[in-house]
TISE-66992 format. One line per field, with one value per atom (N, C-alpha, C): x, y, z; atom name; residue number from 1; residue in one letter. Coordinates in pm, 1 decimal. Layout:
REM residues N
x = (X  ...) $
y = (Y  ...) $
z = (Z  ...) $
atom = (CA  ...) $
n = (NUM  ...) $
res = (A  ...) $
//
This chain:
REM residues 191
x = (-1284.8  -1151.4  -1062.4  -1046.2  -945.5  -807.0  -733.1  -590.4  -494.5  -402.5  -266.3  -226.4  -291.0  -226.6  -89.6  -43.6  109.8  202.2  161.7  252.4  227.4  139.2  152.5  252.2  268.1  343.3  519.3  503.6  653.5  721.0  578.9  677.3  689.8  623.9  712.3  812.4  885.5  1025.2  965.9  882.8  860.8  849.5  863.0  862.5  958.7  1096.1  1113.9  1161.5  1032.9  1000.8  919.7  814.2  712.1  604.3  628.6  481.9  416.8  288.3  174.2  67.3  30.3  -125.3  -220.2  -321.8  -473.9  -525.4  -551.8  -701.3  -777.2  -891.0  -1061.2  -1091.9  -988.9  -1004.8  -992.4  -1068.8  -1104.2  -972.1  -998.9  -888.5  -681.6  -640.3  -516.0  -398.4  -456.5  -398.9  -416.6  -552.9  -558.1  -496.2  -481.4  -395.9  -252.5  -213.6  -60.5  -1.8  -133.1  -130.0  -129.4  -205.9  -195.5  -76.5  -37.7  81.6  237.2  177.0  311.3  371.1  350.9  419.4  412.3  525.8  517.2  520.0  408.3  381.0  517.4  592.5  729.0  614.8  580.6  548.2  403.6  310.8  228.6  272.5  314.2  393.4  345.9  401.1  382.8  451.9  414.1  542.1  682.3  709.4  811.7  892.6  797.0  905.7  926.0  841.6  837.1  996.4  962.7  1120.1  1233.6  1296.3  1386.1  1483.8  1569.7  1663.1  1608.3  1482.0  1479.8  1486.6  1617.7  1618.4  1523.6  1441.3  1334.3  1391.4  1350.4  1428.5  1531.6  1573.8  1740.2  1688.6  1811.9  1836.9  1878.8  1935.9  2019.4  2018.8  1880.3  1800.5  1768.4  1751.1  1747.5  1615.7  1550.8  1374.8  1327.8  1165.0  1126.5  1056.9  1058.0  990.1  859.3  735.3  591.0  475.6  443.8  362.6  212.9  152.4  1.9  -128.8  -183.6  -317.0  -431.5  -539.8  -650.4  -699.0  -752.8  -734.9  -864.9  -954.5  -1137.7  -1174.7  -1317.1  -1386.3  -1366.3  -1335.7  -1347.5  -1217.5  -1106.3  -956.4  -842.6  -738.0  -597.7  -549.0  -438.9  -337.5  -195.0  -90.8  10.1  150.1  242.1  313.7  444.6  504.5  635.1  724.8  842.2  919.0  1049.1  1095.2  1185.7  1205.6  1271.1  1246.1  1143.2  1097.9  997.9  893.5  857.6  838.0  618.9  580.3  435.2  435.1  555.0  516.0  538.8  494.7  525.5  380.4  388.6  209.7  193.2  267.8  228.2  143.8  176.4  153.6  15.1  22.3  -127.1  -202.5  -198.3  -310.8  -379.0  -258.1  -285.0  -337.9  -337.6  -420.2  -600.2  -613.3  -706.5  -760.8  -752.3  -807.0  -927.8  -978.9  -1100.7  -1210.8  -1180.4  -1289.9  -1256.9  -1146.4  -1091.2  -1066.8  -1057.6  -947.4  -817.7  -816.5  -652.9  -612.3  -541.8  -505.0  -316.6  -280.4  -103.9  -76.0  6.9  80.1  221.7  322.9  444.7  517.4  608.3  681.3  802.2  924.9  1067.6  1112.1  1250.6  1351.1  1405.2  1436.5  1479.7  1388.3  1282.1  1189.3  1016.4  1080.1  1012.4  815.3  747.7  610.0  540.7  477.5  494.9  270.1  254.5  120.9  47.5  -79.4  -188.6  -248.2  -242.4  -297.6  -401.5  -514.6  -618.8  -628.9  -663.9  -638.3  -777.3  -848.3  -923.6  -961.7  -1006.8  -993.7  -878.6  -745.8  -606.5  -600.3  -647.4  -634.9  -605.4  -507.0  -500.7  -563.2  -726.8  -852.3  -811.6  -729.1  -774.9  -659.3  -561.9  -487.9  -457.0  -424.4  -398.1  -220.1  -208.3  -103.4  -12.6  108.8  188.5  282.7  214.0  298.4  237.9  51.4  4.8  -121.7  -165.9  -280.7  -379.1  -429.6  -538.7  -549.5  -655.8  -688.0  -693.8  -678.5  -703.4  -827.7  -917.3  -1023.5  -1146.2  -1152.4  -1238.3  -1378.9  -1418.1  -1514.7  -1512.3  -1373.6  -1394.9  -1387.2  -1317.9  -1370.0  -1235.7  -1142.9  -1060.2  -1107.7  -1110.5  -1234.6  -1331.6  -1441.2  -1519.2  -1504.4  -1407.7  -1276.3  -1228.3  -1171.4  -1109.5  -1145.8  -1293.8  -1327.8  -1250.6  -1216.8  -1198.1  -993.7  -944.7  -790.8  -730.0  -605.4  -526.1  -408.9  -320.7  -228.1  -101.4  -105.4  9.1  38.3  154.4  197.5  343.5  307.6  463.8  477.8  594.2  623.7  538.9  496.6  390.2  192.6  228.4  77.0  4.1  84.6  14.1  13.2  112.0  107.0  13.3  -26.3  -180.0  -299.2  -311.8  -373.0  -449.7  -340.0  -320.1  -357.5  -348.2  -422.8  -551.0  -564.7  -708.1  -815.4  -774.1  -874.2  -891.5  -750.9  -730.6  -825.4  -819.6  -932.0  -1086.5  -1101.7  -1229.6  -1293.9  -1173.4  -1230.3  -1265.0  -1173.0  -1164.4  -1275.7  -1312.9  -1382.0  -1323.3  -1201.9  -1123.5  -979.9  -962.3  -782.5  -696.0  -585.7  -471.7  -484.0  -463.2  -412.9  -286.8  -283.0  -196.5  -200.2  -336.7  -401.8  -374.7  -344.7  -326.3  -198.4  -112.2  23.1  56.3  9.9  -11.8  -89.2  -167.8  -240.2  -123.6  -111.3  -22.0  10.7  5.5  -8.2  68.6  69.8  173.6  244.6  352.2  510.7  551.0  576.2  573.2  680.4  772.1  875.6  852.3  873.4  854.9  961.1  945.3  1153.6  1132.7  1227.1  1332.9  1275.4  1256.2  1192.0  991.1  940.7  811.6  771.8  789.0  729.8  871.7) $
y = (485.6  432.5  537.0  488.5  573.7  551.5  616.4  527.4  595.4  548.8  585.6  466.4  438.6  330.7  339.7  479.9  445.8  390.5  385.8  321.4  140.1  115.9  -58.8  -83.6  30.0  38.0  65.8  161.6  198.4  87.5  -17.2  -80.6  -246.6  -242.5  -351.5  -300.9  -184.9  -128.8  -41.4  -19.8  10.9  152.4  247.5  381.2  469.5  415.7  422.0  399.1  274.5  195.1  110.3  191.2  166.0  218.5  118.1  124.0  -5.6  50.9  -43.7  -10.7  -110.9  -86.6  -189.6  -84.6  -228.3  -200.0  -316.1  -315.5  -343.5  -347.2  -409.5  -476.6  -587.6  -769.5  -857.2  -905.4  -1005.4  -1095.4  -1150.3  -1292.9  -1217.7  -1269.2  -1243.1  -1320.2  -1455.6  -1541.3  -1488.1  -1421.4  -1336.4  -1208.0  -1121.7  -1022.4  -1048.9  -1128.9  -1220.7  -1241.8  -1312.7  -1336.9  -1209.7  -1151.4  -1032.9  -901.0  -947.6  -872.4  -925.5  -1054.5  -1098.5  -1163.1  -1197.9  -1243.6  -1378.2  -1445.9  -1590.0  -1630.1  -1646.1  -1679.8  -1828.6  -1751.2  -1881.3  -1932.3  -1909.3  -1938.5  -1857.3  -1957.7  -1837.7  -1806.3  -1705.1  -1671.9  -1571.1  -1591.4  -1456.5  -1344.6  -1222.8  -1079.0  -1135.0  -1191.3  -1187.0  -1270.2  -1378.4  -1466.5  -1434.9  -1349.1  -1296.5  -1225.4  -1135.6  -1066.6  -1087.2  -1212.3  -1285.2  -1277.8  -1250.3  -1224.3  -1093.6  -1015.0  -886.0  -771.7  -704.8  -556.9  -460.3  -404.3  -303.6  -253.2  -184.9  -151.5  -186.3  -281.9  -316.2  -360.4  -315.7  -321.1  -427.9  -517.7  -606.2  -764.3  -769.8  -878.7  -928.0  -1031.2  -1076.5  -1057.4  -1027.5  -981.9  -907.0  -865.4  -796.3  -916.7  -845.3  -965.5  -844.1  -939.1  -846.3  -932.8  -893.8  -998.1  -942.2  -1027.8  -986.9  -1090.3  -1025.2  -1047.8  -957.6  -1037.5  -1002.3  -875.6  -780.8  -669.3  -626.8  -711.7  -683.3  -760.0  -744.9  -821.5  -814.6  -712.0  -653.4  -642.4  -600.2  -559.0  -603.8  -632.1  -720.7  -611.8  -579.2  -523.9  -538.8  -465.1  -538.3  -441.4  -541.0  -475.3  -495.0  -390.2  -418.6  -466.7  -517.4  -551.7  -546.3  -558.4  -525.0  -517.2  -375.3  -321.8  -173.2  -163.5  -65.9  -86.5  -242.5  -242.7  -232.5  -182.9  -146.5  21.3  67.2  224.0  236.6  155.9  186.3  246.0  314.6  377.6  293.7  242.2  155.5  61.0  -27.1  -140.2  -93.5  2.3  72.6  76.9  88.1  127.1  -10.0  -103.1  -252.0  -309.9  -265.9  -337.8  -305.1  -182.2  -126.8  -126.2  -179.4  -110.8  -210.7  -284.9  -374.8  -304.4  -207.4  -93.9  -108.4  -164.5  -172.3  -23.8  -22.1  90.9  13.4  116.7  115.2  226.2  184.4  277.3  300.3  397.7  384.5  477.8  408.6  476.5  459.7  568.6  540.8  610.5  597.6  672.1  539.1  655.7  625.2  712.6  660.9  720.3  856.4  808.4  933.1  1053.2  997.8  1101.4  1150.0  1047.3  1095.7  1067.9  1101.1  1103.1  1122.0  1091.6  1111.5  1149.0  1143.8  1204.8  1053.6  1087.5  915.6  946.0  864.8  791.8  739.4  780.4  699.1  670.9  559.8  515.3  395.9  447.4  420.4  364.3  276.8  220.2  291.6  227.3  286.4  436.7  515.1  680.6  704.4  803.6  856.9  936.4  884.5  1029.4  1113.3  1100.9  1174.3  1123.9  1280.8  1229.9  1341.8  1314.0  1407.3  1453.8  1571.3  1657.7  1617.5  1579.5  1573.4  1660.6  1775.4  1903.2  2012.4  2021.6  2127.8  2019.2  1876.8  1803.1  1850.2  1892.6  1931.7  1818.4  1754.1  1677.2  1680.6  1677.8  1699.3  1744.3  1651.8  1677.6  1713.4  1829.2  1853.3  1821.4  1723.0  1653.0  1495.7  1475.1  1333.7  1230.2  1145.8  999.1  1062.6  1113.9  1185.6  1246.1  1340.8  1474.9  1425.4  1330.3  1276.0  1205.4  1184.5  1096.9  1133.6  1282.2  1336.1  1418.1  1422.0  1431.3  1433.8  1521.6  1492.9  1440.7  1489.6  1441.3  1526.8  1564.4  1635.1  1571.2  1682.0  1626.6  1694.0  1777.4  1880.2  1815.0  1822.5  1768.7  1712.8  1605.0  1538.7  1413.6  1411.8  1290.9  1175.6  1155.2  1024.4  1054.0  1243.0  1243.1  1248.7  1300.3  1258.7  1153.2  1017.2  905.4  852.5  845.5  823.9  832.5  991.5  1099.8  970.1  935.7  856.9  741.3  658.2  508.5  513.3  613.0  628.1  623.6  717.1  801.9  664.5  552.8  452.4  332.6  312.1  238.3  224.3  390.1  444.2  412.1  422.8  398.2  262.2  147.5  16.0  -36.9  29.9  -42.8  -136.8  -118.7  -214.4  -152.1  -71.2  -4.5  -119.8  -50.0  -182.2  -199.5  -304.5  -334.3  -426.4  -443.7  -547.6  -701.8  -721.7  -827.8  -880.5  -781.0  -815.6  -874.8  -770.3  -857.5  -967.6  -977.1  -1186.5  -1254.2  -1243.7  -1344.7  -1383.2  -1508.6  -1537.9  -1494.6  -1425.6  -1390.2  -1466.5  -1377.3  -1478.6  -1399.7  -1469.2  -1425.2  -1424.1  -1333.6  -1376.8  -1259.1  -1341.0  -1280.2  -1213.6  -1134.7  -1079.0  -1109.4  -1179.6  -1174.9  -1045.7  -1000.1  -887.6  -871.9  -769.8  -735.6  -722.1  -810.4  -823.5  -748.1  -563.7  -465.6  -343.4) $
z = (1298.0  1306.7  1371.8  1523.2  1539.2  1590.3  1669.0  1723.0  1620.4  1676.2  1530.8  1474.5  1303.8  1327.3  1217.6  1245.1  1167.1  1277.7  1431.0  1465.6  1491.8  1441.4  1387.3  1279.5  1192.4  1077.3  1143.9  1219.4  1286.0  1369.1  1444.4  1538.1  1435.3  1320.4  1263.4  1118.3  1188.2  1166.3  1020.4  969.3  797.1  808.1  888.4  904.7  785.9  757.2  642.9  530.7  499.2  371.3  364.2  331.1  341.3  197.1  105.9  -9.9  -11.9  -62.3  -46.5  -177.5  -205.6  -258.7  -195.1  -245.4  -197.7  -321.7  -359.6  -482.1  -453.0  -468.2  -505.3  -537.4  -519.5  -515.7  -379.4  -393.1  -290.3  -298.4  -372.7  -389.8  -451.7  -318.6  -315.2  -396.3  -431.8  -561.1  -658.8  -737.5  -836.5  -842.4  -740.4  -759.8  -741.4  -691.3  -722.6  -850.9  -898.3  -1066.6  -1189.6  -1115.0  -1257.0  -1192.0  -1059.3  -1064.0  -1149.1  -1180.9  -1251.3  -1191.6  -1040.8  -916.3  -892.9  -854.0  -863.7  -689.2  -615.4  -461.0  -434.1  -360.2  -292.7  -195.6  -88.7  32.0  76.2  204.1  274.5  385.6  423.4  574.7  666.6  783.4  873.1  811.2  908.1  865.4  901.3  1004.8  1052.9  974.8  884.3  801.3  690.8  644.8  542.3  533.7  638.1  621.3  614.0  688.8  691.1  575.3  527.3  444.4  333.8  374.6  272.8  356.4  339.0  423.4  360.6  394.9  282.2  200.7  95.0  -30.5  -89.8  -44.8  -96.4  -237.6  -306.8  -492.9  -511.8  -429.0  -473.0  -491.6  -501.6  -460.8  -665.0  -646.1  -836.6  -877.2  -742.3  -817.5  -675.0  -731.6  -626.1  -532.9  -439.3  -312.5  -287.5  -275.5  -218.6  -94.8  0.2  76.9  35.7  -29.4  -65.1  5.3  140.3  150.7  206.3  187.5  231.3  305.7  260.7  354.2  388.5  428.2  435.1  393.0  350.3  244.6  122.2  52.0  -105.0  -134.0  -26.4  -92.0  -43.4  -107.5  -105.5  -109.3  18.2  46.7  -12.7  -85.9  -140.9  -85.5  -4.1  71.0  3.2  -47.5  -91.1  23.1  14.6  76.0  47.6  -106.9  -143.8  -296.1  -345.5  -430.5  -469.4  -579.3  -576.9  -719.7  -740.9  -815.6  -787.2  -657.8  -634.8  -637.6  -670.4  -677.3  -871.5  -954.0  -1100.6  -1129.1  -1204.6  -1225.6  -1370.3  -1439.5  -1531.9  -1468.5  -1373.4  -1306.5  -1221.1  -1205.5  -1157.2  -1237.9  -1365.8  -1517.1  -1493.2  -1525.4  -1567.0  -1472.1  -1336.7  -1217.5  -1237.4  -1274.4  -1283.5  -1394.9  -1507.3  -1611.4  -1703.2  -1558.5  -1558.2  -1482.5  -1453.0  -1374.2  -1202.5  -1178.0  -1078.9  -947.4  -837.0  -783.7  -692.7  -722.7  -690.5  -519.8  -427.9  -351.1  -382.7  -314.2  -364.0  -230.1  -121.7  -65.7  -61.0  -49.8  -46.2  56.0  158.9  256.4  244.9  197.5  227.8  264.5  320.7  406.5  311.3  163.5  84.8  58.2  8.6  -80.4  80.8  183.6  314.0  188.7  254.2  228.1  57.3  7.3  -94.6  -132.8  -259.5  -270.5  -251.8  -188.0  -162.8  -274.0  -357.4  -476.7  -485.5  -637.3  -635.1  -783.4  -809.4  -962.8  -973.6  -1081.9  -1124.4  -1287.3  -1329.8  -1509.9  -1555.0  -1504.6  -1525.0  -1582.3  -1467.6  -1432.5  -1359.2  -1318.0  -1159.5  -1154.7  -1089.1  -1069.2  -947.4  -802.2  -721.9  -638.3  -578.8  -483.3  -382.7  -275.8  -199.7  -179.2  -207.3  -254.2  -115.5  -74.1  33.1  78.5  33.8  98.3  96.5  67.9  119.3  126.5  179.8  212.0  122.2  10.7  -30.5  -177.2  -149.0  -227.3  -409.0  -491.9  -638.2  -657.1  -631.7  -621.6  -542.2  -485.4  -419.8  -400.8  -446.8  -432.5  -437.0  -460.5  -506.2  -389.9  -370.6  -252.6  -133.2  -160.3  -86.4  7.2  -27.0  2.7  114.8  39.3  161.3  235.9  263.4  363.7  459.4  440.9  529.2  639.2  605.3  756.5  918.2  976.2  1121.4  1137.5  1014.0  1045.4  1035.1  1069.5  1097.8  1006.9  900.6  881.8  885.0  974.7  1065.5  1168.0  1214.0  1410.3  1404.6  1466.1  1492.5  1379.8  1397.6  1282.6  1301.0  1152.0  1167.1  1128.6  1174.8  1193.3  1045.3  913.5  761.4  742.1  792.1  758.7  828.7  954.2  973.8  930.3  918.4  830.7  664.2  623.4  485.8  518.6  654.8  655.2  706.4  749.9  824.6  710.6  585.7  493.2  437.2  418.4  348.9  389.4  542.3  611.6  562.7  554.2  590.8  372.6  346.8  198.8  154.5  230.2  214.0  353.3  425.8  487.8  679.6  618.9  706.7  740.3  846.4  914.5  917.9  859.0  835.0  1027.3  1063.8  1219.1  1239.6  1344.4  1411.0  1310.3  1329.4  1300.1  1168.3  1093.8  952.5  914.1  999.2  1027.6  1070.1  1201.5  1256.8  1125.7  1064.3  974.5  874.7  792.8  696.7  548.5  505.5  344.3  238.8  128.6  1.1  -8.9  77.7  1.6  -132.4  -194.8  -335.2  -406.6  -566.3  -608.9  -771.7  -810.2  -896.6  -971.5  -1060.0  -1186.9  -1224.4  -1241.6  -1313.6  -1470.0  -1498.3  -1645.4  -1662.2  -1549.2  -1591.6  -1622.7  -1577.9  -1607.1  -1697.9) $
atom = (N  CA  C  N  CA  C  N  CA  C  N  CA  C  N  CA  C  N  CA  C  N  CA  C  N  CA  C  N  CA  C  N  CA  C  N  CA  C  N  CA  C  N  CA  C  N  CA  C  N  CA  C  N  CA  C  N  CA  C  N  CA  C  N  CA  C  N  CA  C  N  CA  C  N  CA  C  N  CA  C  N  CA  C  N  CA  C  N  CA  C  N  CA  C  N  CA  C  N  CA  C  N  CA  C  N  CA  C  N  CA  C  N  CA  C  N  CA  C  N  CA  C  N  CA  C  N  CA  C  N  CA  C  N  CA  C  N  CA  C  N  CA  C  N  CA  C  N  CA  C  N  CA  C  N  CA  C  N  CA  C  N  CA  C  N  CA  C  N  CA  C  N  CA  C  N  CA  C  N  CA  C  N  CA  C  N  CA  C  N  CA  C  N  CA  C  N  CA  C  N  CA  C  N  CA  C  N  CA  C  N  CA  C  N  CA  C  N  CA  C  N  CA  C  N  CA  C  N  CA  C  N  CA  C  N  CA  C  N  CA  C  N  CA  C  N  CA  C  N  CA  C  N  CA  C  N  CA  C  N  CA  C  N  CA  C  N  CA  C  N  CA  C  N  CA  C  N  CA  C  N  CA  C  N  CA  C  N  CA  C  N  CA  C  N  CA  C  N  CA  C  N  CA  C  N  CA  C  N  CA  C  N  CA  C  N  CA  C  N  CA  C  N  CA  C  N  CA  C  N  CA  C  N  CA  C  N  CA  C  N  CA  C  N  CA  C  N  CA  C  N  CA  C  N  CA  C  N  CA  C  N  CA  C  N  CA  C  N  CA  C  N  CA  C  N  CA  C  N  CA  C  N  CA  C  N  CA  C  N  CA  C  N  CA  C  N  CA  C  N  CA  C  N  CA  C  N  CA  C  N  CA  C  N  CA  C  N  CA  C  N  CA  C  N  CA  C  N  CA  C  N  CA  C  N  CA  C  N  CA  C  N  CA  C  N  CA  C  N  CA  C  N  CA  C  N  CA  C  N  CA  C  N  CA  C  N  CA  C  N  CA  C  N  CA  C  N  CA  C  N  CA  C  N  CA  C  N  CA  C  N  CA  C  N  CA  C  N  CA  C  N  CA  C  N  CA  C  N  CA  C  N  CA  C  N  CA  C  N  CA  C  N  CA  C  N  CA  C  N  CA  C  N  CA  C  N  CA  C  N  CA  C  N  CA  C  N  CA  C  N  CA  C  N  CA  C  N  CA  C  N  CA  C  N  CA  C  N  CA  C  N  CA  C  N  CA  C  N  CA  C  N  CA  C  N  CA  C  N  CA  C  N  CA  C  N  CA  C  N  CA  C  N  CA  C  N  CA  C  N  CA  C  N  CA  C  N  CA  C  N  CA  C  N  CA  C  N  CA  C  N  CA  C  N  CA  C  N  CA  C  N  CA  C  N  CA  C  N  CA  C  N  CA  C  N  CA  C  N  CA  C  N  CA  C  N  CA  C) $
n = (1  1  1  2  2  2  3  3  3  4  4  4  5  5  5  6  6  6  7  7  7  8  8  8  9  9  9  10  10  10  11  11  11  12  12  12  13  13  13  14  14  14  15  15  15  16  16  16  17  17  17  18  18  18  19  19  19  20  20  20  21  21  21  22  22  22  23  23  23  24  24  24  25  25  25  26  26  26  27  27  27  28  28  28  29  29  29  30  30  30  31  31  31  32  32  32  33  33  33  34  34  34  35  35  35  36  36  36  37  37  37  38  38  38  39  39  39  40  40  40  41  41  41  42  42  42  43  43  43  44  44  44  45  45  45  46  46  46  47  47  47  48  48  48  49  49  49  50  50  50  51  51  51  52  52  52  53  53  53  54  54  54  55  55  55  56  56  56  57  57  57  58  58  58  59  59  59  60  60  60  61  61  61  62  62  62  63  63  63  64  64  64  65  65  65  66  66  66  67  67  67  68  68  68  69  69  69  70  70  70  71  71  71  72  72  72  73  73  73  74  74  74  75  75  75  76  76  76  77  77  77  78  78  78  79  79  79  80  80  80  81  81  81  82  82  82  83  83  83  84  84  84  85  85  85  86  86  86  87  87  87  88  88  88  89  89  89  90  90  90  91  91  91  92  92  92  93  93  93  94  94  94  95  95  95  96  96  96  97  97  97  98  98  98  99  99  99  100  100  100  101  101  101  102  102  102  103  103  103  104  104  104  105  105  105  106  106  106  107  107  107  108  108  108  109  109  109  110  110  110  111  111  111  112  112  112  113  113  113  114  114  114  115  115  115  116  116  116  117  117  117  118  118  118  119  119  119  120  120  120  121  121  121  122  122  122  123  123  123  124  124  124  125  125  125  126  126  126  127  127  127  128  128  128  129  129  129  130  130  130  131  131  131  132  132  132  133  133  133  134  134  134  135  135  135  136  136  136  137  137  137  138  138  138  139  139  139  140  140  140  141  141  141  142  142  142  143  143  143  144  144  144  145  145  145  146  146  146  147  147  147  148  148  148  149  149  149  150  150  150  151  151  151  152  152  152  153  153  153  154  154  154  155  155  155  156  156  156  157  157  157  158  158  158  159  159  159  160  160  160  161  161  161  162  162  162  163  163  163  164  164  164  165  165  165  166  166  166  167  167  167  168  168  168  169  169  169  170  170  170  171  171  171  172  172  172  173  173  173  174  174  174  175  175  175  176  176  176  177  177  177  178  178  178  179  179  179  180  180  180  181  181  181  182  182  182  183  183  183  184  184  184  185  185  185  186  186  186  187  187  187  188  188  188  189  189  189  190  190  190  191  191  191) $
res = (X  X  X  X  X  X  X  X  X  X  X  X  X  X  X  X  X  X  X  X  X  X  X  X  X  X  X  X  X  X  X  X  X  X  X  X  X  X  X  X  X  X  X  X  X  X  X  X  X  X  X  X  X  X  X  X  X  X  X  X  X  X  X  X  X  X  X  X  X  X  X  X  X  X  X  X  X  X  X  X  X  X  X  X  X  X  X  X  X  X  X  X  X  X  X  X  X  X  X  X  X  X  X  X  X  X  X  X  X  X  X  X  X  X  X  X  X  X  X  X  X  X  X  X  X  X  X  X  X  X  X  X  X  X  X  X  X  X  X  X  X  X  X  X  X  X  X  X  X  X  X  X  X  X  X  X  X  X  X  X  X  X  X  X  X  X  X  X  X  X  X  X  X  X  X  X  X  X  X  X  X  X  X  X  X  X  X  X  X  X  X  X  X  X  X  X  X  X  X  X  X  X  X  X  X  X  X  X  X  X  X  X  X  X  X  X  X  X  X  X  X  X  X  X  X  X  X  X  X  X  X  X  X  X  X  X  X  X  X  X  X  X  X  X  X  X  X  X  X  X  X  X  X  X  X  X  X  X  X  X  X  X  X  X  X  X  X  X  X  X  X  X  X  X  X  X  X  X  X  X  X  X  X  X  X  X  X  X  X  X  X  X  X  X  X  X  X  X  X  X  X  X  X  X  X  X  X  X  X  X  X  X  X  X  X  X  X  X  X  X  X  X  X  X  X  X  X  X  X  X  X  X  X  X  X  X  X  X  X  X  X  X  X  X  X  X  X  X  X  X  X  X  X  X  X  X  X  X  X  X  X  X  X  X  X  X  X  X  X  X  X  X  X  X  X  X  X  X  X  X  X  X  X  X  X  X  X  X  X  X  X  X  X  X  X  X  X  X  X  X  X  X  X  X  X  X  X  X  X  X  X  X  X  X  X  X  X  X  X  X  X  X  X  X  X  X  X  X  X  X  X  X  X  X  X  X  X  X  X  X  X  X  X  X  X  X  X  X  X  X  X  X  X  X  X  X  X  X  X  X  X  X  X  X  X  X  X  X  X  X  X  X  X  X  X  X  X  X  X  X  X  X  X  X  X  X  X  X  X  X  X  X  X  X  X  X  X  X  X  X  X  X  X  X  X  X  X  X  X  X  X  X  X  X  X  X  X  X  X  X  X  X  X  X  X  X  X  X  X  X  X  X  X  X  X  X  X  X  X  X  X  X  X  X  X  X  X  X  X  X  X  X  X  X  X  X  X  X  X  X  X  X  X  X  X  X  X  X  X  X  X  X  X) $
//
């Protein structure tokens, strides 16, 4: 997997605001469901967005677009709010022997540590301000092979979808974006 693909991420504007998880579920209605999330619509990106500025607070629930991200894993794209960066909500995704991925880059807090969560644990992450993994042996580690996460703006956030690809099998692309997902709203309190 190669290419940059933080700028698939930059040119549909999410450079900064941008969190995500993928789990280790196939079926994107089921991880809808045990996110608590009630699916409005299946849509493109572009409709998806339509009345949610990224992160905005001011919205009566969270908004998330969740699909398909390979064979094995569902991608879950916040859109508004921050209710996919809770590490509670990470235990409970996982704690069927599940994994978990967690990336986060905003505009405030800029880059943050890549996350790996396992039977609701965070086993293994890579540190975002000196790249060195937790675990030196763990699925990180044998990941990072061949990346660079020094350079110009953008190059750890690559750095972070590549390892992310290479773990799931499947690089977020273009493609994932044109396909339709579930728009879907989170009420206020679930977590």
């Amino acid at each position: 997997m190669s290419g940059n693909i933080w700028d698939i991420v930059r040119d549909k504007g999410l450079e900064d605001y941008f969190i995500s998880i993928w789990i280790d579920h196939y079926d994107e209605e089921e991880v809808a469901r045990r996110l608590g999330a009630e699916a409005i619509s299946r849509s493109d990106f572009s409709s998806a967005m339509q009345g949610y500025p990224f992160g905005s607070g001011d919205e009566p629930e969270e908004t998330l677009w969740v699909g398909r991200h390979g064979p094995q894993w569902t991608h879950v794209l916040q859109i508004s709010g921050n209710y996919a960066a809770y590490p509670t909500l990470h235990s409970s995704l996982t704690r069927d022997g599940r994994r978990l991925l967690f990336m986060c880059v905003t505009e405030v807090a800029g880059i943050e540590d890549l996350v790996l969560v396992e039977n609701a644990q965070r086993t293994d992450d890579i540190h975002a301000f000196n790249h060195t993994p937790a675990q030196l042996d763990g699925l990180f580690a044998r990941n990072m092979a061949g990346l660079s996460f020094d350079g110009p703006p953008g190059t750890q956030e690559d750095a972070y979808l590549t390892i992310i690809g290479r773990i799931t099998g499947t690089p977020l692309t273009e493609e994932w974006f044109d396909r339709d997902h579930l728009l879907c709203r989170v009420p206020l309190g679930i977590w």
